[in-house]
C-alpha positions as CSV (number, residue, x, y, z in Angstrom):
1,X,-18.9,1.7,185.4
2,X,-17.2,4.8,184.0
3,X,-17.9,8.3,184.5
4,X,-17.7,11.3,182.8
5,X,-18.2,15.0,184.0
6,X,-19.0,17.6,181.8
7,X,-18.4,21.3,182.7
8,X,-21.2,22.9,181.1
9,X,-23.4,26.1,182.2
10,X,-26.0,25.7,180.5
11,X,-26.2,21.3,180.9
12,X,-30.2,21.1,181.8
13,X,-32.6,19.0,181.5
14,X,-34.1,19.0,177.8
15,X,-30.8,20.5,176.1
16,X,-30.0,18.3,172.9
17,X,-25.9,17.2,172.8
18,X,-23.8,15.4,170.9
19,X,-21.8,12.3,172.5
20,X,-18.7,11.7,170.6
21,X,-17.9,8.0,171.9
22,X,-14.5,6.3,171.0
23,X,-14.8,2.2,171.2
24,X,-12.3,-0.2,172.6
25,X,-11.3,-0.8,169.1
26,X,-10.8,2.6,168.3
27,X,-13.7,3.1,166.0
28,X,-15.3,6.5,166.7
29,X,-19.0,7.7,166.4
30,X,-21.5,10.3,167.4
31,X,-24.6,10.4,169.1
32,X,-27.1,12.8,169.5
33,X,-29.2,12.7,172.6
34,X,-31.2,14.7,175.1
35,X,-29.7,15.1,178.2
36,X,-31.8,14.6,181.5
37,X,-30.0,15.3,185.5
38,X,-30.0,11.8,187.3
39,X,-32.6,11.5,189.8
40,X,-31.5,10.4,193.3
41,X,-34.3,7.9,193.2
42,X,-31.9,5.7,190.7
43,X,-29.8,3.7,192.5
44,X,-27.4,3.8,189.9
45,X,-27.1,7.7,191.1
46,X,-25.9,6.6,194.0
47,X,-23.2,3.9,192.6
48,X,-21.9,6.9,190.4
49,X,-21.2,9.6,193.0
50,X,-20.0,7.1,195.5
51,X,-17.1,6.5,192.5
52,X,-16.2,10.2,191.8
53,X,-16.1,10.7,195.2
54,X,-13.3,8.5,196.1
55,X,-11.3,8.8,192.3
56,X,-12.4,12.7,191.3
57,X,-10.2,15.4,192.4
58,X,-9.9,19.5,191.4
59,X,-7.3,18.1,188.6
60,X,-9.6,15.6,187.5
61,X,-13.3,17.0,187.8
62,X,-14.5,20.7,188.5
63,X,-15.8,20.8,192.1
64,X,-18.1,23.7,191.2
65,X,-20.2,21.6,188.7
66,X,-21.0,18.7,191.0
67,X,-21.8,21.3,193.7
68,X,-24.6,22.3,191.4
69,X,-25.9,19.0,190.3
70,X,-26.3,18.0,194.2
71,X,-28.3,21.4,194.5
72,X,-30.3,21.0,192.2
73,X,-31.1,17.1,192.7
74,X,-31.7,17.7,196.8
75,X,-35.2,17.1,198.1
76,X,-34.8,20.3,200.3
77,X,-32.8,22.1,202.8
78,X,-32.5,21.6,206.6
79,X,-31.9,24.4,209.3
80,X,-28.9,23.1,211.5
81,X,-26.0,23.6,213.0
82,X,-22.1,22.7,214.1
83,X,-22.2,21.7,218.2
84,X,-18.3,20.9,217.6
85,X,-15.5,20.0,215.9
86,X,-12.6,17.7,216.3
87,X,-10.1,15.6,214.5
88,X,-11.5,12.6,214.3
89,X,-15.1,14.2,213.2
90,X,-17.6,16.7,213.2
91,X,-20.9,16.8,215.6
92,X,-24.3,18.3,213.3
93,X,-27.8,19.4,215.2
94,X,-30.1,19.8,212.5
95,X,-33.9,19.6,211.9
96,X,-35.3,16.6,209.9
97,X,-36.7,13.3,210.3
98,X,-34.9,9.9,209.6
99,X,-35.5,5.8,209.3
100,X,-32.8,4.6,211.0
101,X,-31.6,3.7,207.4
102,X,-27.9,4.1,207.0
103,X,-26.4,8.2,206.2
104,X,-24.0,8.9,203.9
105,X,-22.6,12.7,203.8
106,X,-21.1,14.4,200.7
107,X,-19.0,17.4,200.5
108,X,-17.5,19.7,197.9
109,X,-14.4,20.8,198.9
110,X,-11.8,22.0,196.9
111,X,-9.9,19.0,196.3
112,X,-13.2,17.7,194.4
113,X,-16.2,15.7,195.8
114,X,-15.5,13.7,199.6
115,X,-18.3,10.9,200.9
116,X,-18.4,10.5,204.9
117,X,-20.0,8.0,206.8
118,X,-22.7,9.7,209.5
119,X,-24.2,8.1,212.8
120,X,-27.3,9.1,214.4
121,X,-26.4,9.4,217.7
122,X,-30.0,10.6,219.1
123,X,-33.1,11.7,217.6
124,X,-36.4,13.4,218.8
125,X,-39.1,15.7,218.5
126,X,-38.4,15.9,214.3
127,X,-34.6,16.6,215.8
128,X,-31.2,14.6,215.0
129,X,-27.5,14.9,216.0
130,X,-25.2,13.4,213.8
131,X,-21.8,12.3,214.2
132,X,-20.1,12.4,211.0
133,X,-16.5,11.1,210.6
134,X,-13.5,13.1,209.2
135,X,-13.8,16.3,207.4
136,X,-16.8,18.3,206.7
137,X,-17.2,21.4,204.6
138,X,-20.3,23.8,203.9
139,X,-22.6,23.2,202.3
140,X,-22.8,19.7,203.5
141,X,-25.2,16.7,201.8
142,X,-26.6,14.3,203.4
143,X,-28.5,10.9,202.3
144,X,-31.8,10.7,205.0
145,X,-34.0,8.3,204.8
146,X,-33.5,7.9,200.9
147,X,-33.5,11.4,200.3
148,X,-30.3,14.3,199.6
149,X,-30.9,16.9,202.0
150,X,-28.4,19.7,201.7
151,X,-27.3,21.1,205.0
152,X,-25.7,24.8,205.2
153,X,-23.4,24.8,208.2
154,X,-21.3,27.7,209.9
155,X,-18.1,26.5,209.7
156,X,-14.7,28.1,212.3
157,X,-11.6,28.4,210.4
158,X,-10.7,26.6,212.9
159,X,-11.6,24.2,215.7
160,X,-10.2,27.4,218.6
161,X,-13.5,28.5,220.5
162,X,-15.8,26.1,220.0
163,X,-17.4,24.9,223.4
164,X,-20.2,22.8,224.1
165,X,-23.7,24.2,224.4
166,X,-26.5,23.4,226.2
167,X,-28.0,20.0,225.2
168,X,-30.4,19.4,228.5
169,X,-31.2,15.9,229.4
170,X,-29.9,14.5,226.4
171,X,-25.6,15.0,227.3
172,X,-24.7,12.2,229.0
173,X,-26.9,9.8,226.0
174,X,-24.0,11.9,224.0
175,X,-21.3,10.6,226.1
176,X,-22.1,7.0,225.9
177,X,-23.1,6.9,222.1
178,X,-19.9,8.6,221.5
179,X,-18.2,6.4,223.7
180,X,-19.2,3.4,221.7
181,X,-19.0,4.8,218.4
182,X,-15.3,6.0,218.5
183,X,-12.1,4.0,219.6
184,X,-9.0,6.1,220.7
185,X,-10.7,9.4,221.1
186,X,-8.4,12.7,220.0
187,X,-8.1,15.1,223.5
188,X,-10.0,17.6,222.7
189,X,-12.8,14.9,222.4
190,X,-12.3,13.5,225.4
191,X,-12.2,17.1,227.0
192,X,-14.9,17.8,225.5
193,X,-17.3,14.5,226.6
194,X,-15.9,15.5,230.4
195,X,-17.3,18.9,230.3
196,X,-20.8,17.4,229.8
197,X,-20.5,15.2,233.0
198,X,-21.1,16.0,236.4
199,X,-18.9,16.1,238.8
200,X,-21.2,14.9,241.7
201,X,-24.2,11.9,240.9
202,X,-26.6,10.2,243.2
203,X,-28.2,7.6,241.6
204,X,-31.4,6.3,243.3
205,X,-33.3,3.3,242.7
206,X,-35.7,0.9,244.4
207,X,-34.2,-1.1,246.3
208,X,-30.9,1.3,247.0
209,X,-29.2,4.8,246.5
210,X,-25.5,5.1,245.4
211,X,-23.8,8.5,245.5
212,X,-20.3,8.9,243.5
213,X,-19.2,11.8,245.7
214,X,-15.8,12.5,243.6
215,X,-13.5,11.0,240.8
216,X,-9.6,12.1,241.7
217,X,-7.3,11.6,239.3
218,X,-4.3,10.9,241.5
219,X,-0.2,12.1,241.4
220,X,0.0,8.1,241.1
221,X,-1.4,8.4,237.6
222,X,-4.6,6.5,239.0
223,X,-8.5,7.0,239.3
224,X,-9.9,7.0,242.8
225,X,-13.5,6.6,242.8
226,X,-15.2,8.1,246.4
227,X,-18.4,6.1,247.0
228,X,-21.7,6.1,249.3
229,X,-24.0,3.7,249.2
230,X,-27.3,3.5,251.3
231,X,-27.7,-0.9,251.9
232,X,-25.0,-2.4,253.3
233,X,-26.3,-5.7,251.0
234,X,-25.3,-4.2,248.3
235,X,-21.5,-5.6,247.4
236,X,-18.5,-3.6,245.8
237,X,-17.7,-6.8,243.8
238,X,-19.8,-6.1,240.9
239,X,-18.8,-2.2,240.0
240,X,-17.3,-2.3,236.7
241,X,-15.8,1.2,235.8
242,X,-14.9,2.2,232.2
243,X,-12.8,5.3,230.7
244,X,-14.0,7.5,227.7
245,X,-13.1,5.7,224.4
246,X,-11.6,2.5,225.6
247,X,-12.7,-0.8,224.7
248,X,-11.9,-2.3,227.8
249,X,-12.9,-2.0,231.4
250,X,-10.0,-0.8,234.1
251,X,-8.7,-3.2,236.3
252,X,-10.0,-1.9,240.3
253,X,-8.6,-2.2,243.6
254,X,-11.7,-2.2,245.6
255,X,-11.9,-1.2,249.3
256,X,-14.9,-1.1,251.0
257,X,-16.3,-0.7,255.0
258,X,-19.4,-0.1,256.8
259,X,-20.5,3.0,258.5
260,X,-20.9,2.2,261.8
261,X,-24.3,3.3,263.7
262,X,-27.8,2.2,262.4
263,X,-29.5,6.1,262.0
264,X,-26.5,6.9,259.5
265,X,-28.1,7.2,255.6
266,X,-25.6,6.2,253.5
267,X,-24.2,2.4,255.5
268,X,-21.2,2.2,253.3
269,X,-17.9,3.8,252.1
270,X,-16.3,2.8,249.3
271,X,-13.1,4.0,247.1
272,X,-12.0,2.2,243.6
273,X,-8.8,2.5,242.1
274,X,-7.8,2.0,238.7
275,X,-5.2,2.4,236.6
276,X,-5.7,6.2,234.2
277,X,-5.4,5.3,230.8
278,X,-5.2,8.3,229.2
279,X,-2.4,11.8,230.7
280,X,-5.3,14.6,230.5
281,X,-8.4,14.2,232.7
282,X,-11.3,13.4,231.4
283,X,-14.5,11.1,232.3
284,X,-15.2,7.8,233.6
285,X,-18.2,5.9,233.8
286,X,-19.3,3.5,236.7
287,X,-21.7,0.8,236.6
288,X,-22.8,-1.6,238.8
289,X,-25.8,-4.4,238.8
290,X,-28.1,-4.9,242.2
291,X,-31.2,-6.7,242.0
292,X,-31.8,-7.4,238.4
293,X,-31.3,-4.5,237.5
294,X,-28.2,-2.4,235.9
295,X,-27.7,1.2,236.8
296,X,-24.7,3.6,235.2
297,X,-23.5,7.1,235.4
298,X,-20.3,9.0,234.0
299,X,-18.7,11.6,236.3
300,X,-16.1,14.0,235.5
301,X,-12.4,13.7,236.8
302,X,-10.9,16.3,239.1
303,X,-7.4,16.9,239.8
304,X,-6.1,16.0,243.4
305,X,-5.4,19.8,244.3
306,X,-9.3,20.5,244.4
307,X,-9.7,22.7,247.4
308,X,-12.7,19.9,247.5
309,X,-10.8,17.4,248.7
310,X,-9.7,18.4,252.2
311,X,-12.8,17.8,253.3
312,X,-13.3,14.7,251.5
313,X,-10.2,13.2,253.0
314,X,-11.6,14.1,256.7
315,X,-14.9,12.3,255.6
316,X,-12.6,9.2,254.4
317,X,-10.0,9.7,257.0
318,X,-10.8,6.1,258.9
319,X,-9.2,4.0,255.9
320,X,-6.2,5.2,257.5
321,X,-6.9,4.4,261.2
């Protein structure tokens, strides 16, 4: 397939040109034809932008011109915005509906035309977030559903000042999509995944409650995970507890004893250990399995100077009796 761009202002649909085409063999002739914008709807569209996207530079092809073909070719515009930015990628809100078909990004930028590959990391009431990997600029393009939708973000000079906002019920599904979707996180995403977990969970269920009081992140360079957990039939064996961005689950030292007294609510104490895999704090998320069914919940690390913690040592204190 080759590719040509032409930097032409007044390059419509309906204007006549003349194509002056050179063989293989050197033999040169001219053709007249009408030109007409490729429609998105062509696959062959697709195949073409995909290749001056990763060989088409400033040098090589005018930015401006393509930025005004995809303008012109997008289905519409959608309302969004940036939640944050970091190294690794860039987190969209925006408004509009999609298939669960794959999304490609484009973006003109002034080293030429970049393509990105986007996840859909939740969706709802005609609503999507969108993680899309490395560099985005404004405005951004984005293939949903089979359609270019082009996207006008508010973009920092840089990533200083961006914080979190307020995304309700829906943070902690953030958290663990993110958590899947990208291996050896950047610090300020880790950062930024622990500010959207608690601190403090209960998590209740049918058959039994479990409350993760605190996670300390100790001098040691370990995680000590403070337990409570209301049925003493419930065993510490099966807690599995993973860090933010690794692929692996941390190895625990498990201790584990009963409250003594039959009125007390929560029947037993428990602390894991694990090795921290990463120097900053950040977020950990424990799971565990009890009759048939699997609970999780990610909690947010604290350092072991928390004022906090005084009383949580008195509340602990018989592991050291």
């Amino acid at each position: 397939m080759e590719v040509l761009l032409l930097d032409g202002m007044n390059l419509r649909d309906g204007s006549e040109c003349e194509l002056h085409v050179t063989s293989k063999e050197g033999q040169d002739s001219v053709r007249r034809a009408v030109t007409r914008l490729a429609r998105w709807d062509n696959v062959e569209t697709r195949r073409a932008l995909g290749l001056v996207a990763s060989r088409f530079t400033q040098a090589s092809g005018p930015a401006p011109v393509l930025e005004r073909y995809l303008a012109f070719i997008s289905a519409w515009q959608a309302p969004g915005h940036l939640i944050a930015a970091f190294p690794e990628g860039y987190l969209l809100d925006l408004h509009a509906e999609h298939d669960g078909s794959p999304v490609g990004a484009y973006t003109v930028t002034a080293d030429g035309l970049r393509r990105a590959a986007g996840q859909v990391l939740h969706q709802g009431d005609g609503r999507l977030v969108l993680w899309l990997e490395g560099a985005a600029g404004s405005p951004l393009y984005l293939e949903l559903s089979d359609a270019l939708v082009r996207l006008q973000l508010n973009l920092p000079s840089s990533r200083s000042g961006l914080s979190p906002v307020g995304l309700g019920a829906d943070a902690l599904d953030l958290v663990e999509a993110l958590h899947t979707l990208v291996e050896q996180p950047s610090p300020e995403l880790q950062a930024w995944a622990a500010s959207l977990c608690r601190q403090h969970a209960v998590v209740p269920s049918d058959v039994t409650t479990i409350e993760v009081v605190r996670v300390v992140r100790l001098p040691s360079r370990e995680v000590a995970v403070f337990l409570r957990i209301a049925d003493a039939d419930v065993g510490a064996s099966n807690l599995r507890l993973e860090s933010f961005g690794a692929t692996e689950p941390l190895a625990l030292d498990i201790v584990a004893r009963e409250v003594d007294g039959e009125a007390r609510v929560w029947q037993q104490q428990v602390i894991v250990k694990a090795p921290a895999p990463h120097t900053d704090l950040g977020c950990v998320k424990l799971s565990w399995s009890y009759a048939g069914r699997s609970h999780a919940v990610w909690v947010r690390e604290v350092t072991a100077n928390d004022p906090r913690n005084a009383a949580l040592a008195r509340d602990f204190a018989p592991w050291h009796r």
